[in-house]
C-alpha positions in Angstrom: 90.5 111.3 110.7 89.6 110.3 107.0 89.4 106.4 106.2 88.8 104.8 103.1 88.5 101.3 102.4 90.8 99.7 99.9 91.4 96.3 98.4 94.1 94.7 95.9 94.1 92.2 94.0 96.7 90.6 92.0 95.9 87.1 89.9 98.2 84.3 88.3 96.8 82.8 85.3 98.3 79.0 84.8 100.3 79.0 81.4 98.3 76.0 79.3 101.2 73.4 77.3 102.2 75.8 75.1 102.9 78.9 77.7 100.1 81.1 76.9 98.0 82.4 79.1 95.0 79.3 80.3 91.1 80.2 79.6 90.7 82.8 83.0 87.2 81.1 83.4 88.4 77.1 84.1 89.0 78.5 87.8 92.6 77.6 87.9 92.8 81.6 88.9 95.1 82.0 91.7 94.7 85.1 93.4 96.3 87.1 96.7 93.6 90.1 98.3 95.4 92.2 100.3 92.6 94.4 102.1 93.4 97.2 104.2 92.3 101.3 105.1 93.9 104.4 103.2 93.7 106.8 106.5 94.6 110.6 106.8 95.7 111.7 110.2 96.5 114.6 111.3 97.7 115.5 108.3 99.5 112.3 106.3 98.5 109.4 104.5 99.2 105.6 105.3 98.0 102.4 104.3 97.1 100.2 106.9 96.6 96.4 105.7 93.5 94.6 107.7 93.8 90.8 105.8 95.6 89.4 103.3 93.8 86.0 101.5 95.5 83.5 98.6 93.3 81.7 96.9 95.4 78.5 95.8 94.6 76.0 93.7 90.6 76.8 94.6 91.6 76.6 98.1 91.3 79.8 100.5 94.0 80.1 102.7 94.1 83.5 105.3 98.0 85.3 106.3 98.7 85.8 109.7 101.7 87.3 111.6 104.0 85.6 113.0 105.0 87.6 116.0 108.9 87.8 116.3 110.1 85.8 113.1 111.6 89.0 111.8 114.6 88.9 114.5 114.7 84.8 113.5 115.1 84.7 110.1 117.3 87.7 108.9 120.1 86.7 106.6 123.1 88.1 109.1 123.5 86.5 111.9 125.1 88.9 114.9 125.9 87.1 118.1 125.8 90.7 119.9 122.3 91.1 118.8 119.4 90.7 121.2 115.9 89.2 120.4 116.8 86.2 118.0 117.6 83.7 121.0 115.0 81.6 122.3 113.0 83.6 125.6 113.7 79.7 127.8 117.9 78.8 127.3 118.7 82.2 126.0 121.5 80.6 123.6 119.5 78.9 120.6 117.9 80.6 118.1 114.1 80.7 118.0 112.2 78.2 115.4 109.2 77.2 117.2 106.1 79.7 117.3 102.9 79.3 119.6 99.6 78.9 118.2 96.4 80.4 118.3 98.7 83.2 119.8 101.5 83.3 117.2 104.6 84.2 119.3 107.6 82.6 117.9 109.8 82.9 120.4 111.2 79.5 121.9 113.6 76.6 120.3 112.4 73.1 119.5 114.1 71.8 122.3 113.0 74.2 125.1 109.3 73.6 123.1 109.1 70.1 123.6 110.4 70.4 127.6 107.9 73.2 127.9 104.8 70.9 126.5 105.7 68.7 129.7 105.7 71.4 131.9 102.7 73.9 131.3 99.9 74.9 128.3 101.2 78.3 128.5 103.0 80.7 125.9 105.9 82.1 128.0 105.0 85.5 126.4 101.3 86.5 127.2 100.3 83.3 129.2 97.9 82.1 126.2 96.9 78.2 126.7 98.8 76.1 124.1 96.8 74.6 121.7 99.8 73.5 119.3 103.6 74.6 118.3 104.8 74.9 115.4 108.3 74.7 114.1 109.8 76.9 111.1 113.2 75.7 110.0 114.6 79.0 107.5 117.4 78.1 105.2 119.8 80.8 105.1 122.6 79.4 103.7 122.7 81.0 99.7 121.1 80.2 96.5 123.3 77.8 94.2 
């Protein structure tokens, strides 16, 4: 197997008062790094992303997964559908993800009764340090 190590960079220069492009070197540059391994296997190529950084505002800031959130937060909501409903009731829809461990995968309501009850994520058992709810606004742009 072949792997090379790439990295991407794509910047956002403010716009000064009159919407031109601000001087590059005030450090107003906002930046995203996407870094990840070109690979050849077997045969075929793919890109495999490692860490992805925004630099906001002169403030570093690293992405994470959020494990699940892609059943949550799709536009079309299918009743029939399995894996959008919280893993405790099995009626409301997930909004509440686990953290250091990331798994969304409960409601806010069956989060705070589970805060009482254990430190545990009811997916791989991780302690709790804190949960964090992610309200998504579906409804369509006006």
């Amino acid at each position: 197997m072949d792997a090379y190590p790439l990295a991407v960079k794509a910047e956002a220069a403010p716009a000064d008062h009159n919407g031109t492009e601000g001087n590059q070197m005030s450090g107003g540059m906002d930046s995203q790094v996407t870094q990840a391994v070109f690979e050849k296997e077997k045969g075929e190529y793919q890109v495999r992303v490692m860490k992805q950084i925004l630099w906001v505002n002169g403030k570093r800031y690293e992405l994470q997964e959020i494990y699940g959130i892609g059943n949550s937060v799709e536009g079309e909501v299918d009743a029939n559908d399995p894996g959008k409903e919280c893993v405790i009731c099995l009626s409301e829809p997930r909004d509440t993800t686990v953290l250091p461990c990331r798994h969304m995968c409960m409601c806010s309501g069956c989060a705070k009764v589970l805060r009482f009850q254990t430190n545990r994520c009811p997916i791989c058992r991780q302690p709790v340090d804190r949960l964090l709810e992610i309200k998504v606004n579906n409804a369509p742009d006006e």
